[in-house]
N, C-alpha and C positions, 0 to 999 in steps of 0.2 A: 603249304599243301592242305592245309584246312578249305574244306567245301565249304564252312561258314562264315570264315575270316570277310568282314567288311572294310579290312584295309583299303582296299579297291574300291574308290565307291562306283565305278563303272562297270565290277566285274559281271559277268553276266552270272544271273539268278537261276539255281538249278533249285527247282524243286525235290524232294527226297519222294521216292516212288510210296503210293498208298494203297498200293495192292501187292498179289501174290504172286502175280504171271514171271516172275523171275527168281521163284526159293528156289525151286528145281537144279538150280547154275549153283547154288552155291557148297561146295564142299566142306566146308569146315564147320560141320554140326556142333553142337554141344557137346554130344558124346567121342566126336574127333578132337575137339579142344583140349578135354579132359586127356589123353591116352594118345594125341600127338608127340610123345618123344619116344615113346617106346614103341611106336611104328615106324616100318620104314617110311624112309623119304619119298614120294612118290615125284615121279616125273612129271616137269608141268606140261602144261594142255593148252596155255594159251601163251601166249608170245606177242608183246607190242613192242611194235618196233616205231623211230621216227627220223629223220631225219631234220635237224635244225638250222638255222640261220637266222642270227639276230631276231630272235623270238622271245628277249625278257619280259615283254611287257603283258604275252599271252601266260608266259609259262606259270602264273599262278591258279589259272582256270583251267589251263588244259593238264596240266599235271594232278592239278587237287582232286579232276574230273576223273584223270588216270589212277590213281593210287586210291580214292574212293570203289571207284570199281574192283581194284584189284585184290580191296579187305573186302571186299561182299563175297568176288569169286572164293575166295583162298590164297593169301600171299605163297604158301607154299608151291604152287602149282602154278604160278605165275612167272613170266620174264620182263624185266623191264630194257628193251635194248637201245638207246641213242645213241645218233652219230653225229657231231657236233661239227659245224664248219666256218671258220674264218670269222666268227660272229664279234663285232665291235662295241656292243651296246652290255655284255658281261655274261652274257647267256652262258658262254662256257663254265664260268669262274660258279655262278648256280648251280648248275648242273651237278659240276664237280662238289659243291657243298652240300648238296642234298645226296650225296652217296649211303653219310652215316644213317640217316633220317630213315631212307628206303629202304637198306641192308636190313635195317634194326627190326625192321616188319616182316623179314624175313623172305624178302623177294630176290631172287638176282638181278643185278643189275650191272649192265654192259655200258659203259660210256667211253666211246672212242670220239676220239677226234680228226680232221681230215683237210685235206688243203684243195682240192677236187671243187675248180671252181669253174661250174655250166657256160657262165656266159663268157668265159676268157679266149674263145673262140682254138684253142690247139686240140680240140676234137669234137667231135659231136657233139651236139648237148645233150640227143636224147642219150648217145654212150654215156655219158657223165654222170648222167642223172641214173642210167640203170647202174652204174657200177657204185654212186652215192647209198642206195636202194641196198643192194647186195651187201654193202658194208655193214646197216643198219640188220640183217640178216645174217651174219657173217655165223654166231654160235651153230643155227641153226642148221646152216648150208654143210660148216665143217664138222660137226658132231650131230648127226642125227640120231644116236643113238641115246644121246641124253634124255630124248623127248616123249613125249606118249605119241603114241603113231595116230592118235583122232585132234593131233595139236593144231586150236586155229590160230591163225597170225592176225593180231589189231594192227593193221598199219595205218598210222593217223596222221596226217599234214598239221602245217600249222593253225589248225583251227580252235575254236573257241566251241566248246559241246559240254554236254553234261553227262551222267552217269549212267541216266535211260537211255540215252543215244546209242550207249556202248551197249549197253544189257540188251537192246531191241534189235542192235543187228546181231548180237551172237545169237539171243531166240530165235528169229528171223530163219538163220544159215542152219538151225538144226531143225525147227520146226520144218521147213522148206525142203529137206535135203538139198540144200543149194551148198555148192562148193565156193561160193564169193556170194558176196552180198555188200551193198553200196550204200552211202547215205547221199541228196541231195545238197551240194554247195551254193552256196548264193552271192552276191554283192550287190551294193549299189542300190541298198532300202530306200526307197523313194515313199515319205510320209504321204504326198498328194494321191498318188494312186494305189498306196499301200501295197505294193508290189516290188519283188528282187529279181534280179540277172540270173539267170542259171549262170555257175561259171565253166564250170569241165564241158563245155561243147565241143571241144578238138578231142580228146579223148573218146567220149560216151558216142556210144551207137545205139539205137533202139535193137530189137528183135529183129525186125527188116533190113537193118544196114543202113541206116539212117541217121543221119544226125537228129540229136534231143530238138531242136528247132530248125525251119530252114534260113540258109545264108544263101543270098542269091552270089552270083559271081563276082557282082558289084561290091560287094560285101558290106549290104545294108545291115543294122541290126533291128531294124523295122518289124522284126516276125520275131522276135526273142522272147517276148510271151507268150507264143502261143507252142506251148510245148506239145511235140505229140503229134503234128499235126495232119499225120498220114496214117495213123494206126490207131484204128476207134479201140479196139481192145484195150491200150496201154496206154490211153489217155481217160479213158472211162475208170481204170484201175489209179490213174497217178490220181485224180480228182476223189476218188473215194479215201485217197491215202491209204490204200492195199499195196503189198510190194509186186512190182512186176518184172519179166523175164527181159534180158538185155542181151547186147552181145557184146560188149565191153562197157568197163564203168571205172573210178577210182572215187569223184569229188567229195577229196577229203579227209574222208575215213573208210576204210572198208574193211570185212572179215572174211578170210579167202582160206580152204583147207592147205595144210602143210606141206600133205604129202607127196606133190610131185616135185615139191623142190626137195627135200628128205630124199627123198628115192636117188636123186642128182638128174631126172631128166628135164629140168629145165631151172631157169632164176630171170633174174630181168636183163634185156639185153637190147643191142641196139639192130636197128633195119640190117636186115642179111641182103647178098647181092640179087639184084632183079625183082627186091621185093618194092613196091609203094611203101612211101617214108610217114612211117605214125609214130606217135609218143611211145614212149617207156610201158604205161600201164595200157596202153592199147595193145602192143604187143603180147605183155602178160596173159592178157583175154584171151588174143587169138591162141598162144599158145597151150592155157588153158583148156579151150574147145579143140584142138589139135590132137591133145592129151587123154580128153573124156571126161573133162571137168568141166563141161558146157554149162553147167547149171546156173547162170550167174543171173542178179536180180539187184534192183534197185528197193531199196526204202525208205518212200516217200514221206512218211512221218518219220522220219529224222533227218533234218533240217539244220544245216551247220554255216557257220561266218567265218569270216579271218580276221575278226577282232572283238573282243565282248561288247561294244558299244551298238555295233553294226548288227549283229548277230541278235540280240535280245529284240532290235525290231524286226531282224529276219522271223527269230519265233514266232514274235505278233502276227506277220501276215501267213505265215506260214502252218503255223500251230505248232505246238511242241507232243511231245509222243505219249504224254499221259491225256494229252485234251482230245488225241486223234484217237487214244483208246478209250475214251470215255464215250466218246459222239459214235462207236460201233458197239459201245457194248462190251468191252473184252476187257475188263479191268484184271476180271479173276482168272479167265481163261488162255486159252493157247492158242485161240483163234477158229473160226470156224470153217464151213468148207468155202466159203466165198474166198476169204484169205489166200488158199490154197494155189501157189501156179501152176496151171497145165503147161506142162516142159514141151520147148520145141528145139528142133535141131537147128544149126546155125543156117543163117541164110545165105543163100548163093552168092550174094556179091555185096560188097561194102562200101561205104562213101569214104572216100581215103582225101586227104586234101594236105599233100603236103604245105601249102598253100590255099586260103580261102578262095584266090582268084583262079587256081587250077583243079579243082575235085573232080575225080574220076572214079568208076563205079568196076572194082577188082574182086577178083574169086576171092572169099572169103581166106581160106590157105593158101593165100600166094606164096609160091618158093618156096616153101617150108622142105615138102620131098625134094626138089632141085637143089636144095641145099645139102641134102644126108639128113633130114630130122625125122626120124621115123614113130609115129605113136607109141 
């Protein structure tokens, strides 16, 4: 879990941030170092959750990248919570060996394991995957009262990222008052054109109800670069590498606030009857903006892979979050008023595809009142 260990010679390279834009986050002063036992314990505030599968080969970037972060914030006030599944490659047997390691920094740490496998076809996948989701959630969902009630959740995929990535979305979600906030996922670094795949397309929807790029019915991927392609605002904003307003998002890693699952009016869950069939964290969205947690945004300078190799040319064409805050100017700051999203409410009807060859254009809150779910 060392950020600088070069055991890996392929890990991906994080550089250590050279500015200030994130002392603000951190709790554990000098003068709290000193006079931390004889304080009470306080409740933590932020909560990463993940769920695994056969992910050894990441887990020294992405955890180094986790627990890096998580001495900056305050191991105190931290959670660390994974769900581990069926993994053959020893991810579990890690996992479980890095308990003392984590403990000993003074973090919680939740490592369950689980047999809940998506593709075995005896339910739904997206049920499966939300009820995987929930597991990696589970402290929080049953005991909310352990927690600070401003607690955000880091839920991070298997990806490959760095320290900033994490530090930039939680800035991001408080600077923003945004209640989620998203990073960009990518694959498929192509050196010739220096360019990557969005991947979360089934997921993400623009502000409009749009998908990130268009699929014709055909299901060309012939328009995969060309993100945005109907909404000059939040492509003018993805291109400056400003974060922008969405209406659902996940790819990857995201920071989303606590409180409406705290509360118990919602968690992750699968299509209710009569609704159009979307993923797990599309649904979250929707239920989020249902809820009054519409605020949700994308952040464009943070730019993540699903493997260090892959990932470090995703940076390349991509940029990483210290070169995108360097080319506006904001090393020291908080961001100026361009930064800023002008919030909108969701929009009337969404591109739902439970199939690429089927997409059809539904009210935004489909079913949700026909169901019984009331704001």
């Amino acid at each position: 879990m060392d950020p600088n260990d070069t055991f890996f010679d392929k890990r991906l390279a994080c550089p250590a941030p050279t500015h200030n834009r994130y002392d603000y986050l951190k709790t554990l002063t000098p003068w709290r170092q000193r006079v931390r036992k004889v304080l009470p314990k306080p409740k933590p505030k932020y909560f990463f959750a993940l769920d695994l599968y056969n992910s050894a080969a990441l887990l020294p970037r992405l955890l180094g990248s986790i627990v890096e972060t998580i001495r900056f914030l305050g191991p105190d006030i931290c959670v660390l919570s994974i769900t581990e599944g069926r993994s053959t490659d020893g991810t579990a047997e890690v996992l479980a060996l890095l308990k003392y390691e984590i403990e000993r920094l003074g973090v919680q740490y939740v490592l369950q394991h689980s047999n809940i496998n998506p593709m075995d076809g005896s339910e739904s996948r997206f049920k499966q995957l939300a009820d995987l989701r929930n597991l990696a959630l589970l402290p929080l969902l049953e005991a909310p009262e352990n927690f600070s009630e401003d607690t955000t959740v880091l839920f991070i995929n298997d990806v490959s990222l760095c320290m900033e990535d994490i530090l930039e979305l939680i800035h991001q979600r408080k600077q923003q008052g945004a209640d989620m906030v998203c990073a960009m996922d990518y694959i498929n670094p192509d050196k010739v054109i220096r360019q990557a795949l969005f991947y979360d397309v089934y997921i993400s929807r623009q502000i409009n109800g749009d998908t990130f790029f268009y699929i014709p019915s055909n299901v060309s991927w012939q328009f995969s670069f060309d993100l945005f392609w109907n909404d000059d605002v939040t492509k003018n904003r993805f291109e400056k590498g400003l974060p922008f307003q969405v209406w659902s998002c996940w790819n990857g890693v995201t920071a989303f606030t606590a409180a409406p699952l705290m509360s118990g009016k919602m968690k992750f869950r699968d299509t209710l009857p009569y609704e159009c069939i979307l993923g797990e964290p599309t649904l979250f969205c929707k239920d989020l903006w249902f809820h009054g947690f519409g605020k949700i945004a994308v952040v464009p300078s943070v730019a993540v892979g699903y493997d260090d190799e892959k990932t470090t040319e995703i940076k390349e064409y991509k940029g990483r979050v210290g070169e995108w805050l360097e080319r506006q100017g904001k090393e020291g700051g908080k961001g100026g008023l361009e930064e800023r999203i002008s919030w909108k409410g969701p929009p009337e009807k969404v591109n739902c595809a439970p199939e690429w060859t089927n997409q059809k254009w539904v009210p935004w809150d489909e079913a949700l009142r026909e169901n019984g779910i009331v704001p």
